[in-house]
PyMOL commands that place a pseudoatom at each C-alpha (Angstrom):
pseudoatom trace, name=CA, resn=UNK, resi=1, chain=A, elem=C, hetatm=0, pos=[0.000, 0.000, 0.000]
pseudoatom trace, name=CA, resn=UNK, resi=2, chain=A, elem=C, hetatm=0, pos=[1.535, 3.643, -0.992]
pseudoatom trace, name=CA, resn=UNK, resi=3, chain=A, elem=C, hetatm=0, pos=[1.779, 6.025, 1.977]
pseudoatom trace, name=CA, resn=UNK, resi=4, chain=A, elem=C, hetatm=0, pos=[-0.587, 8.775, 1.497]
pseudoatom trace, name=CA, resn=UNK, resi=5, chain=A, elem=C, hetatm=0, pos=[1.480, 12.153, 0.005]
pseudoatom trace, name=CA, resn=UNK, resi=6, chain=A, elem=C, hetatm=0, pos=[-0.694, 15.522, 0.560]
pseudoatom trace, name=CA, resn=UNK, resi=7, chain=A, elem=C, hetatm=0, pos=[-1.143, 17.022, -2.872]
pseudoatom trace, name=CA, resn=UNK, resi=8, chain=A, elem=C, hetatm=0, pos=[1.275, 20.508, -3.368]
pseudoatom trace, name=CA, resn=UNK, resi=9, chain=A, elem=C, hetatm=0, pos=[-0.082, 23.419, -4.630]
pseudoatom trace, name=CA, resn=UNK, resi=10, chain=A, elem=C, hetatm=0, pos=[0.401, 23.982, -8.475]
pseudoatom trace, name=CA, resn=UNK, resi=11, chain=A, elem=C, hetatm=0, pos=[1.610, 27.582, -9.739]
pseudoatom trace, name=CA, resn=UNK, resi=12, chain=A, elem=C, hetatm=0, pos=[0.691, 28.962, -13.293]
pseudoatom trace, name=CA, resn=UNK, resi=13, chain=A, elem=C, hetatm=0, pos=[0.390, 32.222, -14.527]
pseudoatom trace, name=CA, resn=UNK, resi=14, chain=A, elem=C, hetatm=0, pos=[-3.140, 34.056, -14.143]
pseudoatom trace, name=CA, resn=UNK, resi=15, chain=A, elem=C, hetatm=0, pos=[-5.426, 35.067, -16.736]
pseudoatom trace, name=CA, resn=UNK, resi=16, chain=A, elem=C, hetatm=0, pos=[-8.232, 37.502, -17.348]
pseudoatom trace, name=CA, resn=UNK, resi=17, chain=A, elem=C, hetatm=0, pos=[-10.432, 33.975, -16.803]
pseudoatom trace, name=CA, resn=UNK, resi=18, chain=A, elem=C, hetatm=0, pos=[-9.557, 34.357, -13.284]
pseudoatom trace, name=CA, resn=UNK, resi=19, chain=A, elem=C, hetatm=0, pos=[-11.049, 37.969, -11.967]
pseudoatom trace, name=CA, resn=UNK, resi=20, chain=A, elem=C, hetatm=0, pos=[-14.022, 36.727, -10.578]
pseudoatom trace, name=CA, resn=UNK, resi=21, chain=A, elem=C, hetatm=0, pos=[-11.728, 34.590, -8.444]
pseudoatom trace, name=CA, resn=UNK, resi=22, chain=A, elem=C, hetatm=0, pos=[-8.970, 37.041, -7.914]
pseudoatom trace, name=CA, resn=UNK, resi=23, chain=A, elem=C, hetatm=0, pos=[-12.434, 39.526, -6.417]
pseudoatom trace, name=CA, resn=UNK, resi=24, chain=A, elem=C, hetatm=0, pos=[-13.757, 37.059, -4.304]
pseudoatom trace, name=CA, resn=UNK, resi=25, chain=A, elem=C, hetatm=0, pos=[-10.529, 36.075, -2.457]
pseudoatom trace, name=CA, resn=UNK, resi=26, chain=A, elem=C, hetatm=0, pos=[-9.598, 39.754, -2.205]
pseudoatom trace, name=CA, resn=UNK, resi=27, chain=A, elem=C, hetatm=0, pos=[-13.413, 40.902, -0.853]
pseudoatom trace, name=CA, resn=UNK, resi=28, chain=A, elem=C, hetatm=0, pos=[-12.504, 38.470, 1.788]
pseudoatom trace, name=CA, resn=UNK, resi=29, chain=A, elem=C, hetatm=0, pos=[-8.735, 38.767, 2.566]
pseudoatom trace, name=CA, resn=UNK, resi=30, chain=A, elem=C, hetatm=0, pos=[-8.991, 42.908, 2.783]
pseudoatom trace, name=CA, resn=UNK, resi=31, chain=A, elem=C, hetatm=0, pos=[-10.727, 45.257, 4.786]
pseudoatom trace, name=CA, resn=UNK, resi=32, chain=A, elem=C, hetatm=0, pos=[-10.187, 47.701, 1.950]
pseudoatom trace, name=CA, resn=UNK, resi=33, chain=A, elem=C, hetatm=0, pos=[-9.162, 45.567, -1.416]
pseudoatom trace, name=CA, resn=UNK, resi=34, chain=A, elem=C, hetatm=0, pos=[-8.447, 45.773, -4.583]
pseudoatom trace, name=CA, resn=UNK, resi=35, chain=A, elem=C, hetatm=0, pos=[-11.483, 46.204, -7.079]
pseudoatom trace, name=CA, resn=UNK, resi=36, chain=A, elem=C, hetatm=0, pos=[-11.823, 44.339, -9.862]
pseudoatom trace, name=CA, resn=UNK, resi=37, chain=A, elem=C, hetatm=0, pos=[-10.778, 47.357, -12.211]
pseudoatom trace, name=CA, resn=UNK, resi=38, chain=A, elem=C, hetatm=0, pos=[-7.177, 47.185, -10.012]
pseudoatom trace, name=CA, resn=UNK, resi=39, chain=A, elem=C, hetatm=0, pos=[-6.805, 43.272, -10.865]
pseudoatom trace, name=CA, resn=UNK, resi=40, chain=A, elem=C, hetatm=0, pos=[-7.803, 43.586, -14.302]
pseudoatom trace, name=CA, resn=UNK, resi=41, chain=A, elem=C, hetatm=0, pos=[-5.407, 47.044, -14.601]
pseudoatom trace, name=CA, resn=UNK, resi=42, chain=A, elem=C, hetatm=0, pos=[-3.031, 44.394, -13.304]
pseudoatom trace, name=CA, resn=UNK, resi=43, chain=A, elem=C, hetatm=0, pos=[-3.183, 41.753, -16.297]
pseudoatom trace, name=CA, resn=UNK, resi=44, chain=A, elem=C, hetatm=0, pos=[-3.579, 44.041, -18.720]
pseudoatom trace, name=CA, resn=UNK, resi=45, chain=A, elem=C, hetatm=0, pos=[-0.858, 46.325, -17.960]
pseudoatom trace, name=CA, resn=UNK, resi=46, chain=A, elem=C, hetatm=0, pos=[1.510, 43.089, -18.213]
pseudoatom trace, name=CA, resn=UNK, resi=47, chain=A, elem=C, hetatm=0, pos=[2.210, 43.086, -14.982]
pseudoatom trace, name=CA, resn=UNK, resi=48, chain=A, elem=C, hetatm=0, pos=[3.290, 39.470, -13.944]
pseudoatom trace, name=CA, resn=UNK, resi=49, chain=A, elem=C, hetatm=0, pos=[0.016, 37.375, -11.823]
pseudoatom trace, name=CA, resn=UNK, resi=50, chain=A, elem=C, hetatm=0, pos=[1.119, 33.681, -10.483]
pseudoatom trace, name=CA, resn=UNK, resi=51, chain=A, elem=C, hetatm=0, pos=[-1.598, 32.120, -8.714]
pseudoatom trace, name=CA, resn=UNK, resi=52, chain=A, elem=C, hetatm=0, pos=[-1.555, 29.186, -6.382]
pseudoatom trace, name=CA, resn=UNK, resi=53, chain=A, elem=C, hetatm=0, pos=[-4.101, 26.562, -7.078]
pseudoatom trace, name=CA, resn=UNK, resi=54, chain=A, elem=C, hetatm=0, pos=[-4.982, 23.007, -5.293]
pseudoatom trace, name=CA, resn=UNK, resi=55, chain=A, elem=C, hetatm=0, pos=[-6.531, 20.350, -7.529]
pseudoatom trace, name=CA, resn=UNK, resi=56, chain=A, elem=C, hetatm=0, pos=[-7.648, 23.431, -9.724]
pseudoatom trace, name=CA, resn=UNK, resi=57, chain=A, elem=C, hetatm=0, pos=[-9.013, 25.614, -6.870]
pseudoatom trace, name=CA, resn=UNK, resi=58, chain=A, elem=C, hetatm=0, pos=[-7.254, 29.056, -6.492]
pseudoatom trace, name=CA, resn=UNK, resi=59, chain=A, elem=C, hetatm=0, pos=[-5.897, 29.563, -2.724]
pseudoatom trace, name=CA, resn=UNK, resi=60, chain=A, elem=C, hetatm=0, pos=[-4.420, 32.498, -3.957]
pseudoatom trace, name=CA, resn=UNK, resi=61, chain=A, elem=C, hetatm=0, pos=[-2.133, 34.955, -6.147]
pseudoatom trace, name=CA, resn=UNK, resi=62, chain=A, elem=C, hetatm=0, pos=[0.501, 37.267, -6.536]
pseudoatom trace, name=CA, resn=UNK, resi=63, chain=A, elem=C, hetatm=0, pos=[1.406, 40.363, -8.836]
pseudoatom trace, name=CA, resn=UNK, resi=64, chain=A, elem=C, hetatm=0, pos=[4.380, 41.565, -9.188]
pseudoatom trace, name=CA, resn=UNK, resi=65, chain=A, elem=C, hetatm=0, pos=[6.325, 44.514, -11.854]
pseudoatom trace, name=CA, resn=UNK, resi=66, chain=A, elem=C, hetatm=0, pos=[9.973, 44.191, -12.791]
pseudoatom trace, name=CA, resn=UNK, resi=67, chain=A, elem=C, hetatm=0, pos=[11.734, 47.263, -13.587]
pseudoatom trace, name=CA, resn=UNK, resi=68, chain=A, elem=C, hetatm=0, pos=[15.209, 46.577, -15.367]
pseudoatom trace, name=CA, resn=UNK, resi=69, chain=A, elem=C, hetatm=0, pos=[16.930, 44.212, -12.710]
pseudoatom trace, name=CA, resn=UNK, resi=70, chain=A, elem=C, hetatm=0, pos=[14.675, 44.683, -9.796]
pseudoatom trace, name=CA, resn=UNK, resi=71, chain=A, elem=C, hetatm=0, pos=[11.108, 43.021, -9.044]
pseudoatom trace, name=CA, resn=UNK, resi=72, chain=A, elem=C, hetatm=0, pos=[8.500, 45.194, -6.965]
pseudoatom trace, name=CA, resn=UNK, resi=73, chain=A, elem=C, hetatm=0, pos=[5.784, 42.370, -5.560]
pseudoatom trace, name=CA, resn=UNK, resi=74, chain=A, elem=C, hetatm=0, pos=[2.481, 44.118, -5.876]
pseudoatom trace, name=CA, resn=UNK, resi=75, chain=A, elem=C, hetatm=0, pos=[0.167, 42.117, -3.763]
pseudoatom trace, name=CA, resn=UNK, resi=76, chain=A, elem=C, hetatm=0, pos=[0.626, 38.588, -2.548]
pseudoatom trace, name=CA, resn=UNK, resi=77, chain=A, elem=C, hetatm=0, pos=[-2.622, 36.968, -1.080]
pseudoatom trace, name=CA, resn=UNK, resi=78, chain=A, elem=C, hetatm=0, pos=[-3.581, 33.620, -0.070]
pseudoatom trace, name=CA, resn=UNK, resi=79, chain=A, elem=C, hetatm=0, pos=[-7.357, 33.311, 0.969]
pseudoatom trace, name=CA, resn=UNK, resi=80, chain=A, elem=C, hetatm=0, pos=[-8.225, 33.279, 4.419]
pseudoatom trace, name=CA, resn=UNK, resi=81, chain=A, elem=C, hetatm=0, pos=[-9.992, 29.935, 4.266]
pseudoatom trace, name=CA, resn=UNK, resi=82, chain=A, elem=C, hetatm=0, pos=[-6.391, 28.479, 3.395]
pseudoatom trace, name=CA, resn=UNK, resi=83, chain=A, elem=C, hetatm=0, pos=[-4.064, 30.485, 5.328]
pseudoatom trace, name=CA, resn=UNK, resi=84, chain=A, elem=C, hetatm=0, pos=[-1.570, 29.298, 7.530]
pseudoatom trace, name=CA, resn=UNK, resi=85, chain=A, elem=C, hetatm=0, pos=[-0.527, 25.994, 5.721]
pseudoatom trace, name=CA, resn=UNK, resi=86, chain=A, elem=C, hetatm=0, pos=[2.152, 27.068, 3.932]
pseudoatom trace, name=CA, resn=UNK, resi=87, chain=A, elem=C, hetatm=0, pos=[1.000, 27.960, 1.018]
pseudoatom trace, name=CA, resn=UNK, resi=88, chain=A, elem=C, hetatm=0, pos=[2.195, 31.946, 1.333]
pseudoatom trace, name=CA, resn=UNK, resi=89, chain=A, elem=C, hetatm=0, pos=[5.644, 30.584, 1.765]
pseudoatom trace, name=CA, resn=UNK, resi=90, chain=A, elem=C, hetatm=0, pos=[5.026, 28.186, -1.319]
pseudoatom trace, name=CA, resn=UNK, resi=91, chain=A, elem=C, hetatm=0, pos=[3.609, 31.023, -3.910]
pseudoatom trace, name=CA, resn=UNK, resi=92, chain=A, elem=C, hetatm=0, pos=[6.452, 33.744, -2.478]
pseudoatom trace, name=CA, resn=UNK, resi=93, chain=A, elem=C, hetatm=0, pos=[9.112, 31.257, -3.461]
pseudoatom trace, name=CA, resn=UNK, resi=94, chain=A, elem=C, hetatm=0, pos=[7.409, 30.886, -6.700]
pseudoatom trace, name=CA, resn=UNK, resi=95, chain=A, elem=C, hetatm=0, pos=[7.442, 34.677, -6.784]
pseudoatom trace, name=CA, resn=UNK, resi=96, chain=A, elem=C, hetatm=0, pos=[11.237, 34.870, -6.015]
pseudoatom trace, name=CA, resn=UNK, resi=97, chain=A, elem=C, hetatm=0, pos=[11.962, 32.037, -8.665]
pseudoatom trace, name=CA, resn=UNK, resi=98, chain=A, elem=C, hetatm=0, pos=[10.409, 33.894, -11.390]
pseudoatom trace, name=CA, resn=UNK, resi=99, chain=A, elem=C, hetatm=0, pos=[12.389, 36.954, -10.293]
pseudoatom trace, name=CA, resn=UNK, resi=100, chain=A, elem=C, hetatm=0, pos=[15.555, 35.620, -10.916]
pseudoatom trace, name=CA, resn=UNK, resi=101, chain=A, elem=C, hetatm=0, pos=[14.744, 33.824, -14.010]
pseudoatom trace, name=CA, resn=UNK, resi=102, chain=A, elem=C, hetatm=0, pos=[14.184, 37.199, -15.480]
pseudoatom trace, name=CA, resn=UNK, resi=103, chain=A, elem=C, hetatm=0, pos=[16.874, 38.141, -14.353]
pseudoatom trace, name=CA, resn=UNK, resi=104, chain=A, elem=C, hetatm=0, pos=[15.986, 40.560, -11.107]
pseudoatom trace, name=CA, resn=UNK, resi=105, chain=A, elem=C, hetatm=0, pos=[18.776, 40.845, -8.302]
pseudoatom trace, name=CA, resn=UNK, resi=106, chain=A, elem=C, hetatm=0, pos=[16.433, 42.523, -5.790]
pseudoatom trace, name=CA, resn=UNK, resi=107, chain=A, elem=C, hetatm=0, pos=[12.841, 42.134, -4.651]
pseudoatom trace, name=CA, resn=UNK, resi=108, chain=A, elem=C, hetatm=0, pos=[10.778, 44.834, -3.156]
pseudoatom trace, name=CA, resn=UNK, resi=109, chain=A, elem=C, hetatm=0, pos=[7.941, 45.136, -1.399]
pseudoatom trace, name=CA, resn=UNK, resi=110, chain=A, elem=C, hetatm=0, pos=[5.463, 47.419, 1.218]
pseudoatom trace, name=CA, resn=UNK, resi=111, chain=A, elem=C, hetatm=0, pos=[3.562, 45.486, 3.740]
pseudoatom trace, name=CA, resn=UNK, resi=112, chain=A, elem=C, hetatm=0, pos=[1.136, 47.192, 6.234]
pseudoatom trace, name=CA, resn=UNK, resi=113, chain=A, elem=C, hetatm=0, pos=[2.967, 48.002, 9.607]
pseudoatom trace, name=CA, resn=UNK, resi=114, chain=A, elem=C, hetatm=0, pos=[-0.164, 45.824, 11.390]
pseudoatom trace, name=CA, resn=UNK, resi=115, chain=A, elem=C, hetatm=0, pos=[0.201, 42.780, 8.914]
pseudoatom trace, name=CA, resn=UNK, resi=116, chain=A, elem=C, hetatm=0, pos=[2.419, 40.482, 11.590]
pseudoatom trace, name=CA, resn=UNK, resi=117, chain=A, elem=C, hetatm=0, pos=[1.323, 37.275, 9.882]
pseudoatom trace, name=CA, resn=UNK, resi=118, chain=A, elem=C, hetatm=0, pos=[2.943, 38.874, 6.832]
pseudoatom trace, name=CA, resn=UNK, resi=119, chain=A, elem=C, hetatm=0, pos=[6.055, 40.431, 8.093]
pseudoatom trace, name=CA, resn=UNK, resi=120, chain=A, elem=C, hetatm=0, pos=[6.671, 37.429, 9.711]
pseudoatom trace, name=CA, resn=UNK, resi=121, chain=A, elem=C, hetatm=0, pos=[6.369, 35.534, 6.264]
pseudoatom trace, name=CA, resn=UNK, resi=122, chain=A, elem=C, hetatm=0, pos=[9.217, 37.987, 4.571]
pseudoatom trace, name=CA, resn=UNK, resi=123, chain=A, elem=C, hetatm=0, pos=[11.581, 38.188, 7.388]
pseudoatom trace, name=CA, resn=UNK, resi=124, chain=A, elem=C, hetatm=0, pos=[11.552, 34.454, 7.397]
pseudoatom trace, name=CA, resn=UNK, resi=125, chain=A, elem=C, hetatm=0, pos=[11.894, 34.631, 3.628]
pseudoatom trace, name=CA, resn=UNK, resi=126, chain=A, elem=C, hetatm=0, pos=[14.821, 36.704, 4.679]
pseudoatom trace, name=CA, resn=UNK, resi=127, chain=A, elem=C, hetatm=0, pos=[13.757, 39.930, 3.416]
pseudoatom trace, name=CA, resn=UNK, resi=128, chain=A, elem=C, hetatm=0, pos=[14.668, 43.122, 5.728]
pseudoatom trace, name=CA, resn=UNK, resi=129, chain=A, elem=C, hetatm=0, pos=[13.130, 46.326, 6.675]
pseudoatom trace, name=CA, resn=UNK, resi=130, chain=A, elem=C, hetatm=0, pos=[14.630, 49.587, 4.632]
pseudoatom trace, name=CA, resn=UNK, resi=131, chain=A, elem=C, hetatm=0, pos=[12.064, 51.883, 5.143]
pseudoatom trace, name=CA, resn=UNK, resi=132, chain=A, elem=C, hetatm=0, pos=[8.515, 53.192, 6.309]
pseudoatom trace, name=CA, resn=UNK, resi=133, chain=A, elem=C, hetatm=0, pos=[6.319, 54.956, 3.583]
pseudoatom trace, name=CA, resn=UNK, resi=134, chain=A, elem=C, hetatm=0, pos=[3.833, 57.175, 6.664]
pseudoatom trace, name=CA, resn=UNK, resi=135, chain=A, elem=C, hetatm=0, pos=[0.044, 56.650, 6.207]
pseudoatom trace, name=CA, resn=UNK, resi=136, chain=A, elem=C, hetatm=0, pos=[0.222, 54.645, 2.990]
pseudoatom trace, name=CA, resn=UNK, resi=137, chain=A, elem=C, hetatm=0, pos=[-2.483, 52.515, 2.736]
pseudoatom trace, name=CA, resn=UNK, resi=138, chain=A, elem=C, hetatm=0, pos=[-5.848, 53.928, 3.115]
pseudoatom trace, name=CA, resn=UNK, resi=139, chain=A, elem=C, hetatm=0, pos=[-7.497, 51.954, 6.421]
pseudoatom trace, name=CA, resn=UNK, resi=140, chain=A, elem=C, hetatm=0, pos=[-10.766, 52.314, 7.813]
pseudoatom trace, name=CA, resn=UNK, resi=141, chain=A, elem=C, hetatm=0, pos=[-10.345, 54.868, 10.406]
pseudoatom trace, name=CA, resn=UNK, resi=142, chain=A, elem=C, hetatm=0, pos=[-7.400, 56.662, 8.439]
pseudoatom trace, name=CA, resn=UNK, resi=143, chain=A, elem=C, hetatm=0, pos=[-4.285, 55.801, 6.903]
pseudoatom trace, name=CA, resn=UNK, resi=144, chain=A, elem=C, hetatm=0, pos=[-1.533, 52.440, 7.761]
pseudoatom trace, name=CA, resn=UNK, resi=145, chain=A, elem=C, hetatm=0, pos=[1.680, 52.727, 7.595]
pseudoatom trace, name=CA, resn=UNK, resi=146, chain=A, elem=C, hetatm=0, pos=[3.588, 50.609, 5.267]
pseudoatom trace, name=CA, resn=UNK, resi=147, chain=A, elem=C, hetatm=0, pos=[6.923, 48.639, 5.869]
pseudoatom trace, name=CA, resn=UNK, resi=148, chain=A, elem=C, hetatm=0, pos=[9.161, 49.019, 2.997]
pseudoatom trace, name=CA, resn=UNK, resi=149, chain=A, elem=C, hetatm=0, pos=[11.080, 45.481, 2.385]
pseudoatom trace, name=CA, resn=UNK, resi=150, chain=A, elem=C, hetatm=0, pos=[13.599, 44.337, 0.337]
pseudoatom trace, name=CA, resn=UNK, resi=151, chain=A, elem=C, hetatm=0, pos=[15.560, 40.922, -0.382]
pseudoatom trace, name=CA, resn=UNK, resi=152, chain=A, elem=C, hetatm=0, pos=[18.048, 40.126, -2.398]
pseudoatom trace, name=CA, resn=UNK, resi=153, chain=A, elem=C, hetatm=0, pos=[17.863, 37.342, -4.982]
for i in range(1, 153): cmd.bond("trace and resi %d" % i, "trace and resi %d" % (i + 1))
show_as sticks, trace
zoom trace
């Protein structure tokens, strides 16, 4: 009898196929997320979308922009029905693999200051803290901070 493997999460590029998708895992991630307008800006501005998919399902996604030799990720999300199993880690190395196959020597990134499961993800990733961009993300009551990141590939 063959020990039982968990399946791993498969990563493709996304598509315009997957907005309503992309909109329903944001609506529920975010306080304050990205419309559908934003995600579909996104894909058609070539920016580069991986998602994260079990046995076809979409647990989440990332979009990221590379400027000459440096990648800035854009939004990495995994739905809150599937968070914390590993799957962030999984799609950010995914992230960081495309990265240097195009040739990147740096990621960047801004994370909101109260995001600990986040920051916790990219310092682990071994990404450090350059920077604070004051009241950068619009919040509910006001404006968030945002921890500016950066690793190297």
């Amino acid at each position: 009898m063959k020990p039982h493997t968990a399946n791993l999460p498969a990563i493709s590029d996304l598509t315009a196929d997957d907005l309503d998708a992309l909109l329903a895992i944001e609506q529920r991630a975010y306080a304050i997320p990205w419309s559908r307008g934003n995600l579909s800006d996104s894909l058609q501005q070539g920016h580069i979308g991986l998602s994260c998919r079990l046995d076809g399902q979409l647990l989440g996604y990332a979009f990221m922009m590379q400027v000459i030799d440096e990648m800035h990720l854009l939004n990495l999300t995994i739905d809150p029905l599937w968070q914390g199993r590993g799957w962030g880690k999984r799609l950010l190395e995914a992230v960081m693999d495309r990265a240097r196959v195009l040739g990147c020597t740096q990621l960047f990134l801004e994370v909101r200051h109260g995001n600990t499961r986040a920051l916790k993800l990219y310092r682990d990733a071994g990404f450090t803290q350059i920077g604070v961009r004051q009241q950068y993300y619009p919040a509910l009551h006001g404006r968030e901070d945002a921890v500016v990141m950066r690793s190297p590939l």
